[in-house]
Steps between C-alpha positions, in 0.01 A plus 500: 500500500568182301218336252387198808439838743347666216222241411466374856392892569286496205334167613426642840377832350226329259398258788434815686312653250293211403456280800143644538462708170538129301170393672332822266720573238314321225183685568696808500734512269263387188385859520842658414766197405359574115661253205526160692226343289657646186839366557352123628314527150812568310686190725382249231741191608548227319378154649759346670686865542620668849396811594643720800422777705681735680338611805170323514365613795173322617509336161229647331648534164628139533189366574303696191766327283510197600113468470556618182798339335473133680753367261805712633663483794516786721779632747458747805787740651472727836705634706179513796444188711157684586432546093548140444295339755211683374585370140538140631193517641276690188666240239360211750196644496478567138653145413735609278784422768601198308644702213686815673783445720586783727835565710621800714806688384612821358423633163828663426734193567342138552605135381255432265612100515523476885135647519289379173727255351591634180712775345273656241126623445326593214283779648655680781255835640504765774134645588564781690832398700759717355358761657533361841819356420809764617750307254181436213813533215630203637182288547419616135898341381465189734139451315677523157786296611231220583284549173519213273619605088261575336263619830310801623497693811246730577460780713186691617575790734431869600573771248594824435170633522589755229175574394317521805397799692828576734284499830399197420872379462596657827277351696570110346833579543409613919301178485736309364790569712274417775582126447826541365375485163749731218418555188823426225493787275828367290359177488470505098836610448639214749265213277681693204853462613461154606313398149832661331735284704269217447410509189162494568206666413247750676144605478415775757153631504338772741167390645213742662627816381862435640346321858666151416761387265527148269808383428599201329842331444565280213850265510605409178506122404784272632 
């Protein structure tokens, strides 16, 4: 299957998933999505700076930042038509639609020009998508590729859960995989490899006893 099937299978898969789950999810998912508010906190753009996300859903992480960092500008990427209109409609309503621009695409491979007008962002982050993302090592180098010198990119995501009861694990896991949601145990050691070939630096923390995972990307300087 080439990489156009690929993402137009993806796209119909989370438009599936979310067409009526998108209308709840925010109500949900602050129960068990833990370490979004951390890694907004940690955002800290610059005035004048552009900041991306990667899979932003129904654009509740957007709209928290925005709110508070009104100086930046801030950028929106999913792959789910159904996602986006419900972020299109929560930034209108939160009036912070003036400073976020969002546009459909895929994570792993999109035209950064053709959809935001620029090449490079000084904060790229991924709350939670490379988990539903099949190809997430990709959408984690396309994310680098687009991070300005000098930038950060984030990442907030399910972890290990190494130091939590194993029932407990099992049945997240069962949960999980309910919504086509995976877990990526060699995540660290992917951020490692592509910090070496980078030259970049990482900071990797565990969260909540191993539930959630911080990790932070730092380009060096042009």
């Amino acid at each position: 299957m080439s990489l156009m099937q690929d993402s137009a299978a993806h796209q119909r898969l989370m438009d599936g998933v979310y067409r009526h789950q998108r209308h709840f999810y925010d109500i949900t998912r602050k129960f068990y999505l833990l370490g979004r508010d951390r890694l907004i906190n940690e955002l800290a753009p610059a005035s004048g700076s552009c900041v991306l996300e990667l899979g932003c859903g129904t654009g509740r992480n957007l709209s928290l930042a925005a709110a508070r960092y009104p100086g930046a500008r801030f950028h929106g990427l999913d792959i789910s038509t159904a996602m986006l209109a419900t972020a299109r409609k929560r930034l209108a309503r939160e009036h912070v639609d003036d400073i976020v621009l969002l546009a459909e695409g895929d994570a792993t491979c999109f035209d950064p020009q053709a959809l935001f007008g620029r090449t490079k962002f000084e904060r790229v982050f991924l709350s939670y998508a490379i988990s539903m993302i099949p190809p997430w090592r990709a959408a984690i180098s396309q994310g680098l590729d687009v991070l300005a010198p000098g930038g950060n990119l984030y990442i907030v995501d399910f972890g290990s859960q190494e130091h939590l009861p194993r029932t407990f694990r099992w049945l997240l896991h069962r949960w999980l995989a309910a919504f086509h949601v995976t877990p990526r145990e060699s995540l660290r050691e992917f951020l490692e490899s592509e910090c070496e070939s980078r030259n970049a630096k990482l900071s990797f923390e565990s969260l909540f006893r191993g539930y959630a995972v911080l990790a932070r990307i730092t380009l060096p300087s042009a």
